[in-house]
C-alpha positions as CSV (number, residue, x, y, z in Angstrom):
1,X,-6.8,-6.7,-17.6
2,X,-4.3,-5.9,-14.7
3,X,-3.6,-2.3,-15.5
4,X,-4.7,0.3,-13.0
5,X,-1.8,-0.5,-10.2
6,X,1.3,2.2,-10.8
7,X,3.6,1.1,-7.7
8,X,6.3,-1.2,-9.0
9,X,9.1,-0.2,-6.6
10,X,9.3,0.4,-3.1
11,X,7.7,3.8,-2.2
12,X,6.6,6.0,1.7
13,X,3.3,7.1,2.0
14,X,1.7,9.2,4.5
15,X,-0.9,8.6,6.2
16,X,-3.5,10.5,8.1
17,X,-4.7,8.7,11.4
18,X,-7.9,9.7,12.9
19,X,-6.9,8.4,16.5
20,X,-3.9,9.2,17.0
21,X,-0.4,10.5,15.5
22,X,-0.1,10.5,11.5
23,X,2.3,8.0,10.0
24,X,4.9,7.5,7.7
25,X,3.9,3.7,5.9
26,X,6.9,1.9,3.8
27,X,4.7,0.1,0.7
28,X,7.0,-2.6,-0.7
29,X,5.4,-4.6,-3.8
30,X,5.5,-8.8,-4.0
31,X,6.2,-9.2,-8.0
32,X,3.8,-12.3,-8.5
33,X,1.8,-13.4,-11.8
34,X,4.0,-12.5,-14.6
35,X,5.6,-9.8,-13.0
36,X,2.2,-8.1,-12.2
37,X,2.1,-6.4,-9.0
38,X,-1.0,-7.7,-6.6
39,X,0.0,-7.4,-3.5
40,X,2.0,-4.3,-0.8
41,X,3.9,-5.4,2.2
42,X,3.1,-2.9,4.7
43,X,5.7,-1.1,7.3
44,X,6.1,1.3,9.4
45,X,8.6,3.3,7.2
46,X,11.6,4.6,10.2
47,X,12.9,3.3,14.0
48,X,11.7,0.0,14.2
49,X,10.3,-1.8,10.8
50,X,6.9,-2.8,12.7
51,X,4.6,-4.8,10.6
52,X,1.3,-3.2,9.1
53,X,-0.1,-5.9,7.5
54,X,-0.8,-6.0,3.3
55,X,-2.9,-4.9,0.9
56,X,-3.9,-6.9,-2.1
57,X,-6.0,-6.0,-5.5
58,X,-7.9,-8.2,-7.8
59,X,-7.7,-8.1,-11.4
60,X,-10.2,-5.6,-11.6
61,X,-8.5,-2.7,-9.0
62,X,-10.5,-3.7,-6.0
63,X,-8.7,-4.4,-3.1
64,X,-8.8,-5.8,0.5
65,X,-6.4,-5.4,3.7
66,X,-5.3,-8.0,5.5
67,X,-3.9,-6.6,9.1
68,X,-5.6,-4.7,12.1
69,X,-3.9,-1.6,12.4
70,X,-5.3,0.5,9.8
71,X,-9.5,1.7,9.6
72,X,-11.1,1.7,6.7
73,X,-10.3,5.6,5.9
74,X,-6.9,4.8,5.9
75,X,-6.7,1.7,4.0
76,X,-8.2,4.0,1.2
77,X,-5.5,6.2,1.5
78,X,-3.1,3.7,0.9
79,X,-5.1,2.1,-1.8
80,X,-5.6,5.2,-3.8
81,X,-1.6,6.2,-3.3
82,X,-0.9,2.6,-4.7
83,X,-3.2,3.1,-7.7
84,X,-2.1,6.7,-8.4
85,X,1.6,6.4,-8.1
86,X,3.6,7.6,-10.8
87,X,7.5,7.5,-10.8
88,X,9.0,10.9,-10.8
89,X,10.6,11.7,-14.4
């Protein structure tokens, strides 16, 4: 069951950068699958709306990046700010 992915609506997450300056990333779910979330649009979040790439889970949690700009430290950042979202109240 599809049930451990929180971010429904668009949401900025920061990231820490080993090499070089930290960055503001603009997450923005693709609704696909019965209105299950499986898949983040990646941005840079101000100036220019650069492209980042995507990030996509399985049914099980795990999930992959597709892009070139992140390491693999930070795709885990973004992956566990994805899966532990929660909407303020």
């Amino acid at each position: 069951m599809f049930n451990n992915v929180y971010l429904f609506t668009e949401a900025k997450a920061w990231v820490k950068r080993k090499n070089g300056p930290d960055e503001v990333v603009r997450i923005i779910p693709a609704i696909k699958n019965e209105g299950r979330v499986k898949s983040y649009e990646l941005f840079v979040a101000y100036d220019y709306p650069e492209y980042l790439g995507r990030i996509l889970f399985d049914e099980n949690g795990f999930w992959i990046y597709e892009g070139t700009v992140f390491s693999v430290p930070e795709q885990e950042q973004l992956a566990v700010f994805i899966i532990n979202y929660k909407e303020a109240v």
